[in-house]
Residue, then its C-alpha position, 0 to 999 in steps of 0.5 A: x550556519x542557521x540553514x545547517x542548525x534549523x535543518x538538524x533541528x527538524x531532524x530532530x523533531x521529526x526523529x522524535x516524532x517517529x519515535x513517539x508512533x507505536x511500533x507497527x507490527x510486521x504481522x499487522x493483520x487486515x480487519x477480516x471484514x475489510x478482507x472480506x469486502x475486497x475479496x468479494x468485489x474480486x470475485x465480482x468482477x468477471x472476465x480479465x483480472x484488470x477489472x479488479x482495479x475497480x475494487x481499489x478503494x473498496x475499504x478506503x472510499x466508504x471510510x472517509x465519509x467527508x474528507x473536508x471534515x475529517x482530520x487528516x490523521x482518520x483519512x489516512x488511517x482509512x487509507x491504512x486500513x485497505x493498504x493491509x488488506x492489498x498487502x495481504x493479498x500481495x503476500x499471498x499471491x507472492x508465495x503462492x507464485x513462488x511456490x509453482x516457479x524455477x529458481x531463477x524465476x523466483x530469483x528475478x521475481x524478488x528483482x522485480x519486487x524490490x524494484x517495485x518497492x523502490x517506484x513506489x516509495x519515490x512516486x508516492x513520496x514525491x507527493x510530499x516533495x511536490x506539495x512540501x506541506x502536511x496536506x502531502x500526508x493523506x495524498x501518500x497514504x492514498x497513494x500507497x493503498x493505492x500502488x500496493x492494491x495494484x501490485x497485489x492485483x498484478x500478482x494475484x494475476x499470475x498466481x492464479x495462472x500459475x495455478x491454473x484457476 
């Protein structure tokens, strides 16, 4: 019983906690000098598009000046803020690929999408079932940044195929 009652009352707290968090806007947009910076170190690196997992980081390593020092709540709002900009960048690159495919590549690009998604969300959130402590929060949110600066690249790849470019 006192398992059942401390783990409802966790609930409960962190329930509220997510409650009390400002709501996050689906239009979030990436500060446009963020943008501006990922989008130049993209142009930047020549050759094959995997090059461009050099500029993960771009935003989120210049931000966090001394993560010793820092409170974990400044980490991973440096962390965020890149993650808007690659998010961006998947938003663009998934509508632009999806405008030059068949239906039924459209159909299994969404498939694979939501299956990326899912990776995702259990990868990164295995940090904090690694860890189990708050020390996970900032590793999550690098993680995040991280998977989705990838994944944006990934498709940024076949939509400039697609494309032509």
């Amino acid at each position: 019983m006192g398992y059942a009652v401390r783990r409802s009352g966790v609930a409960s707290v962190v329930f509220c906690l997510l409650a009390a968090l400002p709501a996050k806007a689906e239009d979030d947009k990436p500060d446009p000098r963020d943008a501006a910076a990922l989008q130049e170190c993209i142009k930047a690196k020549t050759g094959r598009s995997w090059a461009w997992e050099n500029c993960i980081g771009t935003v989120s390593e210049p931000c966090i000046k001394d993560e010793m020092a820092m409170p974990p709540s400044e980490i991973m709002a440096c962390y965020e803020r890149e993650r808007l900009v690659w998010d961006s960048i998947l938003n663009d690159s998934f509508r632009r690929l999806r405008a030059k495919l068949e239906d039924k590549q459209v159909r299994k690009m969404r498939e694979m999408q939501r299956a990326w998604i899912a990776s995702r969300d259990k990868s990164c959130g295995f940090i904090y079932d690694y860890f189990e402590g708050s020390m996970a929060n900032t590793m999550i949110a690098a993680c995040q940044s991280r998977e989705t600066g990838r994944r944006a690249l990934f498709l940024r790849g076949f939509a400039d195929d697609a494309e032509g470019k």
